[in-house]
C-alpha positions as semicolon CSV with decimal commas, in nm:
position;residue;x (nm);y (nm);z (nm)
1;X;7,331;-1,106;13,309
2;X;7,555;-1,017;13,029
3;X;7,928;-1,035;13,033
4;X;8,243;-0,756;13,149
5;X;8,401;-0,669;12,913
6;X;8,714;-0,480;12,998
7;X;8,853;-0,211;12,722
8;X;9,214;-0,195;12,625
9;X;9,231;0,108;12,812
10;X;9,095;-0,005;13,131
11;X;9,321;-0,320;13,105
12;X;9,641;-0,153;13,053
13;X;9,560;0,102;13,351
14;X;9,526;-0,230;13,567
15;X;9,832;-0,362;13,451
16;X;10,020;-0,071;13,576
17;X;9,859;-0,061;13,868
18;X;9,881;-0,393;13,997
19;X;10,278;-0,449;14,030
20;X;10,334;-0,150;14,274
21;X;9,980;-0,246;14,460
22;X;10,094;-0,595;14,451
23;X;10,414;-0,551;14,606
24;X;10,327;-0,237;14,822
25;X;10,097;-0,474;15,023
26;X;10,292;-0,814;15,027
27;X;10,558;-0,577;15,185
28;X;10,286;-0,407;15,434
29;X;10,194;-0,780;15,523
30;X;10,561;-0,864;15,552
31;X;10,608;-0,593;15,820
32;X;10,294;-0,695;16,048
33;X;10,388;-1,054;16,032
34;X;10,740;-1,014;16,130
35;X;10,644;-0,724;16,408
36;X;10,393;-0,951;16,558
37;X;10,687;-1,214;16,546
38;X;10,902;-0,992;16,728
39;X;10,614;-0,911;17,003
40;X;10,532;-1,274;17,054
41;X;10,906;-1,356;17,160
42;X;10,991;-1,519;16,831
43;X;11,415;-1,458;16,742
44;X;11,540;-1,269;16,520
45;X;11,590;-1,526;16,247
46;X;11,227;-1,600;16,255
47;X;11,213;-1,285;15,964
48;X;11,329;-1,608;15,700
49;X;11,016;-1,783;15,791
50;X;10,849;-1,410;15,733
51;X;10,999;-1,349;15,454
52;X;10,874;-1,700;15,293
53;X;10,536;-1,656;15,367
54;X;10,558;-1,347;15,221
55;X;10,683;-1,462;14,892
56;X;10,460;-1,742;14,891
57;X;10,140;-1,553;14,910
58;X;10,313;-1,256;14,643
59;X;10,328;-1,545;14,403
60;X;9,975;-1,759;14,500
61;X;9,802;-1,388;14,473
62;X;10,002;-1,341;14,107
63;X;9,866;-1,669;13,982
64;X;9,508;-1,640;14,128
65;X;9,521;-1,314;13,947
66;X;9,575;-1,491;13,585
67;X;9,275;-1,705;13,697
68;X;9,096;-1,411;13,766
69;X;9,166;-1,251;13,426
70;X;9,045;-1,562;13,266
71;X;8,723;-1,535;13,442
72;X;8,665;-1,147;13,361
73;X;8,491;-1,222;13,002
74;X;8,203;-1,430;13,205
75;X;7,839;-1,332;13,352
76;X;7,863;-1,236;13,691
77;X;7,702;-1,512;13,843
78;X;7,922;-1,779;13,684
79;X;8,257;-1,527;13,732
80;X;8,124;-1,472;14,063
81;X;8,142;-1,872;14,171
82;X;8,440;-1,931;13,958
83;X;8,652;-1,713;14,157
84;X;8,532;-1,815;14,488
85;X;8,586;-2,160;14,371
86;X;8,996;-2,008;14,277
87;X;9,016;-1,837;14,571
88;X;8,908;-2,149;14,800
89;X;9,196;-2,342;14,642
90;X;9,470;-2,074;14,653
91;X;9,363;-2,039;15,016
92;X;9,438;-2,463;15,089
93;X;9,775;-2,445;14,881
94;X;9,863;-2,085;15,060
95;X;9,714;-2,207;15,429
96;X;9,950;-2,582;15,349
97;X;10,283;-2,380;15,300
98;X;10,223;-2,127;15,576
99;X;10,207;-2,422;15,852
100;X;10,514;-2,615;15,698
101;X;10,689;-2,269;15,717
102;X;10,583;-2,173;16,038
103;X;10,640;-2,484;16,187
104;X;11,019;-2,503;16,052
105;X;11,114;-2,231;16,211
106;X;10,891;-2,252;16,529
107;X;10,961;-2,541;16,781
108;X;10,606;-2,439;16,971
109;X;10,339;-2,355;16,690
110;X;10,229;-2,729;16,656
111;X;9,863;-2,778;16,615
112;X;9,669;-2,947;16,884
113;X;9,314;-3,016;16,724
114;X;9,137;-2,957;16,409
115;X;9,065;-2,621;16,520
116;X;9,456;-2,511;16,494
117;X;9,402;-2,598;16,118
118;X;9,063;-2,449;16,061
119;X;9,225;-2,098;16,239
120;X;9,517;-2,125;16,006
121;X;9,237;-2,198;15,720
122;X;9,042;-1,924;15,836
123;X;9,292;-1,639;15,860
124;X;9,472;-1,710;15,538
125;X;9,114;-1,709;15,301
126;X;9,047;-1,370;15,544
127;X;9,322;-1,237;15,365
128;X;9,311;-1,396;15,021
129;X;8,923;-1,244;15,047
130;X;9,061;-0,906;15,129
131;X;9,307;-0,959;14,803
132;X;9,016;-1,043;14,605
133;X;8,804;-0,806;14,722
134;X;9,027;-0,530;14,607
135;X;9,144;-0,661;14,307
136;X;8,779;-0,709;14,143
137;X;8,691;-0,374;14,363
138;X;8,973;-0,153;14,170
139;X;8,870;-0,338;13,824
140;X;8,529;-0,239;13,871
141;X;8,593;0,148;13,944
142;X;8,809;0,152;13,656
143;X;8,536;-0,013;13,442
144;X;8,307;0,260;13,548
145;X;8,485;0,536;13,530
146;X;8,565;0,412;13,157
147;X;8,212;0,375;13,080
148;X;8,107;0,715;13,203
149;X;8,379;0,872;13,020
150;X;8,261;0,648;12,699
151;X;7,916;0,768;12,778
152;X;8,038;1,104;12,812
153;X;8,278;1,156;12,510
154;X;7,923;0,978;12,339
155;X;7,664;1,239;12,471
156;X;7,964;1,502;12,325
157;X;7,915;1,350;12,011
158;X;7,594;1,317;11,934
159;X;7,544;1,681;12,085
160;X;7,802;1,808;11,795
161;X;7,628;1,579;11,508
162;X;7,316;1,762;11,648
163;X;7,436;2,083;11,615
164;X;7,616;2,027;11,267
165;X;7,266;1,895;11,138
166;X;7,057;2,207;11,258
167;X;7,322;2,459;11,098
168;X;7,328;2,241;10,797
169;X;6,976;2,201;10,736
170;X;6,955;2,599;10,635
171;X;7,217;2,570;10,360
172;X;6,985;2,356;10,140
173;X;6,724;2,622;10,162
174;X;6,945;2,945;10,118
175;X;7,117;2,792;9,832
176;X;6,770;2,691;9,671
177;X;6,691;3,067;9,716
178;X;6,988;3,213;9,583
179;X;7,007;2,975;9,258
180;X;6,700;3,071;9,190
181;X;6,757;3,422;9,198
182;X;7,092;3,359;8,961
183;X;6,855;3,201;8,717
184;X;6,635;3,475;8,759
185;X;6,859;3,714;8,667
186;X;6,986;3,513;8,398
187;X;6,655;3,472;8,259
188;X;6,621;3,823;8,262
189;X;6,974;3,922;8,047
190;X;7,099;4,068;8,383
191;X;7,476;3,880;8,351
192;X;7,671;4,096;8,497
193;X;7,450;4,118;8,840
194;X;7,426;3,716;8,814
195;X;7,795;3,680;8,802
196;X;7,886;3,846;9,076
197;X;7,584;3,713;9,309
198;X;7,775;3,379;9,186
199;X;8,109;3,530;9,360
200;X;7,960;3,656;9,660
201;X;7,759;3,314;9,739
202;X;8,097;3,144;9,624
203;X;8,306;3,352;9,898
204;X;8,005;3,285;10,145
205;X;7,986;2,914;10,105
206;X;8,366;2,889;10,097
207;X;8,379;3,042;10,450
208;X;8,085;2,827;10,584
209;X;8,231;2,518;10,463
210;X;8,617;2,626;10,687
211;X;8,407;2,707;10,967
212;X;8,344;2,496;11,239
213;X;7,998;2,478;11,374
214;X;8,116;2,330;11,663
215;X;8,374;2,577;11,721
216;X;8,285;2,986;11,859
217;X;8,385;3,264;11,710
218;X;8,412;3,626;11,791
219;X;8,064;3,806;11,731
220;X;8,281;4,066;11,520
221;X;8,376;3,758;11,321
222;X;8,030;3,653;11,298
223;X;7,933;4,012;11,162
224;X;8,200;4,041;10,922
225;X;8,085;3,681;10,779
226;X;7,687;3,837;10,799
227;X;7,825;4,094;10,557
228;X;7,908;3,807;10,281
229;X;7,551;3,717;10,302
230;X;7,406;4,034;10,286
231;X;7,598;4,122;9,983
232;X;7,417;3,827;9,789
233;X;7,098;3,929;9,877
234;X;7,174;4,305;9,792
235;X;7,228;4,233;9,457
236;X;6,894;4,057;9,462
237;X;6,721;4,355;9,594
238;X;6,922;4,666;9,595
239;X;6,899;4,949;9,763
240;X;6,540;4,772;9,922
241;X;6,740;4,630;10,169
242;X;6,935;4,845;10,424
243;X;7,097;4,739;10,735
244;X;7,272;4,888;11,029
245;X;7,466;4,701;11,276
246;X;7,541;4,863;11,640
247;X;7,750;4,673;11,860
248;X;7,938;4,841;12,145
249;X;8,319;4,790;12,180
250;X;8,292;4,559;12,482
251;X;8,080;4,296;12,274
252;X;8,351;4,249;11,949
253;X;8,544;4,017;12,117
254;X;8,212;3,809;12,250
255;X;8,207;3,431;12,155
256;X;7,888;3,357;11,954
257;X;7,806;2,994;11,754
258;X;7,905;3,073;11,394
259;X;7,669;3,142;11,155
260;X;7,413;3,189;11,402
261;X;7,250;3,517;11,260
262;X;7,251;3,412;10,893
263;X;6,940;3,226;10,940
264;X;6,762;3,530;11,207
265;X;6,823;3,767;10,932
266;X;6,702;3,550;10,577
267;X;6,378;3,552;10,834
268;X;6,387;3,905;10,838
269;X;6,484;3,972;10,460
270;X;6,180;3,709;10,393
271;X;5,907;3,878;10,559
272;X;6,054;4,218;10,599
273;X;6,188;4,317;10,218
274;X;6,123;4,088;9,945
275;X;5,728;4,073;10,014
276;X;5,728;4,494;10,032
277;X;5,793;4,687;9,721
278;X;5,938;4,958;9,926
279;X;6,199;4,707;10,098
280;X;6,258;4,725;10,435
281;X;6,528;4,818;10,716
282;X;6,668;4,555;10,984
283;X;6,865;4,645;11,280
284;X;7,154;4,439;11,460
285;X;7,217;4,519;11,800
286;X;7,439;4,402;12,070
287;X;7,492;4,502;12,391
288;X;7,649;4,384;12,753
289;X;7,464;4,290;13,003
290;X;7,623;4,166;13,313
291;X;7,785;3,828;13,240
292;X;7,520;3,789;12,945
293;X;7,529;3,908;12,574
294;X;7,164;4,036;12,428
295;X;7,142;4,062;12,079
296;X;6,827;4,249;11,897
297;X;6,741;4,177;11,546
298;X;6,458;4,397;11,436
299;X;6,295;4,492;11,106
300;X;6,012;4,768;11,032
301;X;5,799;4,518;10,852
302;X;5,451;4,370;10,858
303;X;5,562;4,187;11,222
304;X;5,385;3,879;11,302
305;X;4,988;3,949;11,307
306;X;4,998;4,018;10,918
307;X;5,216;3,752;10,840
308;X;4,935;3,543;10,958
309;X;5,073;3,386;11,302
310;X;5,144;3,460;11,658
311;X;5,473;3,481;11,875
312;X;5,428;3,140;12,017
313;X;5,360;2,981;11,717
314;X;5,576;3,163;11,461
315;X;5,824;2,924;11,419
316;X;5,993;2,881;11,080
317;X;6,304;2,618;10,996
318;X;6,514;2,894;11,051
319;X;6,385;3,018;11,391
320;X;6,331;2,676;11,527
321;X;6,628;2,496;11,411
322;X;6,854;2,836;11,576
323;X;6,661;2,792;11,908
324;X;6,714;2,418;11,935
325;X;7,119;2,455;11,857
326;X;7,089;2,718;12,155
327;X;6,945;2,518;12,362
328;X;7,218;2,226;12,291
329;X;7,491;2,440;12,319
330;X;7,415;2,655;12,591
331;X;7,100;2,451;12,777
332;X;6,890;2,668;13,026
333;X;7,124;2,976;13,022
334;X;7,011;3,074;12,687
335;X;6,650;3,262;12,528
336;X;6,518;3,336;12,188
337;X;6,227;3,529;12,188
338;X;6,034;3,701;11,892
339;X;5,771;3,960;11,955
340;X;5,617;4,231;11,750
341;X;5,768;4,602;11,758
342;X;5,576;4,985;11,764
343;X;5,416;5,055;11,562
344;X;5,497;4,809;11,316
345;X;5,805;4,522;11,268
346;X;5,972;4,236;11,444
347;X;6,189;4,156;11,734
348;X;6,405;3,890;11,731
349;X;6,587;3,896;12,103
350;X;6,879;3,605;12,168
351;X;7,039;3,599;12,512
352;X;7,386;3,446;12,571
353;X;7,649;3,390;12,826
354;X;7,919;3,620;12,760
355;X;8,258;3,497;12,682
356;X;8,543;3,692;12,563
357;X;8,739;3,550;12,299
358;X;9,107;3,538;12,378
359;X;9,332;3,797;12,243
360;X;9,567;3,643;11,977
C-alpha cells in the first residue's frame, strides 16, 4: 500500500487544531479525575496529584504526537505497527508516573497483586488508544476532505480546458474561411470590400480573444457579438444573406455560453446561402419558457434530406462540438436538436436553464 502523504494545507489545519483539542480534553480528563477523587472520599489536596497526572499525560500525548508525525510519510501497515509500537511505550512511561503520583498522595491505593498493575496498565493504554484513535481519526477526515476538494477543483478544470478546446476548435475553421474569402476578393481587385472584411474579422477576433469561454454572458451580449460576425460574412455575400433576430424583452438579460451561436449560424450560412445563388434567410428566436430559455435558429434552405444526411446523423464540427460544450456545462438539463422545417429549411432548437444576468 502506498504512502500518506499529508498536503501543506491539511497539515497546517491540524496544527491549529490540535492545541485547543489538546488542551480542551486534558482539561475534560482533569475534571473527571478529580470529581471521581472527590466521590471516592479523597481530600481536597488530592487535586495536586490530579493536576500532575494531568500534565503528565498533556505532555506524553504531545510527544507521542511528534512520533506520530514522523510515522505519517509510511505505508499503512508499517505506520500502522509503528504507532502501536509508540503508543505501547507512552502507555508504560504514562501508566509508571500515574502510580508514583497516585500513590504520593494516597496512603490506601497500594497495589496488592499483579492485577493492580495490569488495571493501571489497562486503563491508561484505554485512554492513550482513545487519544490515538482521534488524532489519526481527525488526520484522516482532513486528508479526505482535501482530496475530494483536489479531485473536485481537478474535475473543474479539466471541465473548463474541455470547454475552451470545443469553442476553440471553430476559430481555425472560420478564420480559414474568411482568409480565403479576403484573398478572394483580393484576387479579384475588390480592395476596398477586402479591407474592411479585414476590420470586421479584426473587431470579431479581438472580442473573442477578451471573452471568456468559461464565463456567461447576457444573450443580448451574445447577439450584439453575432452581429460582428455577420458583418464579415455580409460583405462576402451581400444582400444574399438576411437575418432577423426576435427575442422578447424577458430573454435580454438571459445568461448564455459566449459565442455559442457563432458556430449554429456559419452552419446555417454554409448550407443555407453560399450554396444558393438566391441566398437565403435565417431566423433567431428566443423565447421564455418556464425556468428554461428555447432558442430557434432556422433557415429557408435545402434542410437536411438534400444536403445528403439525416437529423440523427447530421452532425458537423460545428454542431457536435456546440452540443458536447452543452452537455459539459449544463449536463442533462440541456437539448440541441436539428430537424427539417415546412416546406423547406432547417431547425436548429437549443434548450437552456434560464438565468438572469445581474443588473449592473
Amino acid at each position: 500500500m502506498s504512502a500518506i502523504v499529508l498536503p501543506d494545507s491539511i497539515a497546517a489545519t491540524s496544527k491549529r487544531l490540535f492545541w485547543p483539542l489538546q488542551t480542551v480534553g486534558w482539561l475534560g480528563y482533569f475534571i473527571l479525575h478529580f470529581t471521581a477523587a472527590m466521590g471516592d472520599g479523597k481530600p481536597l489536596r488530592y487535586v495536586t496529584a490530579s493536576l500532575s497526572v494531568t500534565a503528565c499525560g498533556f505532555v506524553i500525548t504531545s510527544l507521542l504526537r511528534q512520533g506520530y508525525r514522523r510515522l505519517w510519510g509510511l505505508p499503512v501497515p508499517t505506520m500502522a505497527a509503528a504507532a502501536f509500537g509508540l503508543m505501547v511505550l507512552a502507555t508504560i512511561v504514562q501508566a509508571k508516573l500515574y502510580v508514583a503520583i497516585v500513590f504520593r498522595y494516597c496512603d490506601d491505593c497500594q497495589i496488592g497483586s499483579i492485577f493492580g498493575y495490569l488495571w493501571y496498565f489497562t486503563s491508561t493504554f484505554y485512554i492513550l488508544l482513545s487519544w490515538s484513535g482521534l488524532y489519526f481519526g481527525i488526520k484522516f477526515a482532513l486528508q479526505l476532505q482535501r482530496h475530494k476538494e483536489l479531485a473536485l477543483r481537478a474535475q473543474n478544470a479539466a471541465h473548463a480546458a474541455q470547454i475552451k478546446m470545443l469553442r476553440y476548435q471553430l476559430n481555425p475553421h472560420f478564420l480559414f474561411n474568411t482568409l480565403n474569402a479576403i484573398s478572394t476578393l483580393v484576387l479579384d481587385d475588390k480592395r476596398d470590400t477586402a479591407y474592411r472584411m479585414i476590420a470586421s474579422l479584426s473587431a470579431f477576433l479581438r472580442h473573442s480573444l477578451d471573452s471568456d469561454p468559461e464565463r456567461p454572458v447576457a444573450l443580448k451580449q451574445e447577439v450584439d457579438a453575432l452581429n460582428l460576425y455577420l458583418g464579415i460574412e455580409r460583405v462576402r455575400f451581400g444582400e444574399r444573406l438576411q437575418m432577423s433576430v426576435d427575442m422578447e424583452p424577458a430573454v435580454h438579460d438571459a445568461l448564455v455560453p459566449s459565442l455559442i451561436l457563432q458556430p449554429l449560424i456559419e452552419n446555417a450560412i454554409k448550407h443555407a446561402v453560399s450554396k444558393r445563388e438566391e441566398g437565403g434567410r435565417i431566423e433567431l428566436i428566443a423565447r421564455l419558457d418556464g425556468d428554461m430559455l428555447n432558442l430557434h435558429l432556422r433557415d429557408d434552405g435545402p434542410g437536411l434530406v438534400e444536403a445528403g444526411s439525416t437529423t440523427e446523423g447530421y452532425t458537423p464540427v460545428g454542431l457536435a462540438n456546440t452540443r458536447e460544450r452543452l452537455r459539459v456545462l449544463y449536463g442533462e438539463r440541456q437539448q440541441l436538436t436539428i430537424r427539417n422545417r415546412e416546406p423547406a429549411g432547417m431547425d436548429v432548437f437549443v434548450r437552456l436553464p434560464f438565468t438572469a444576468a445581474p443588473k449592473a
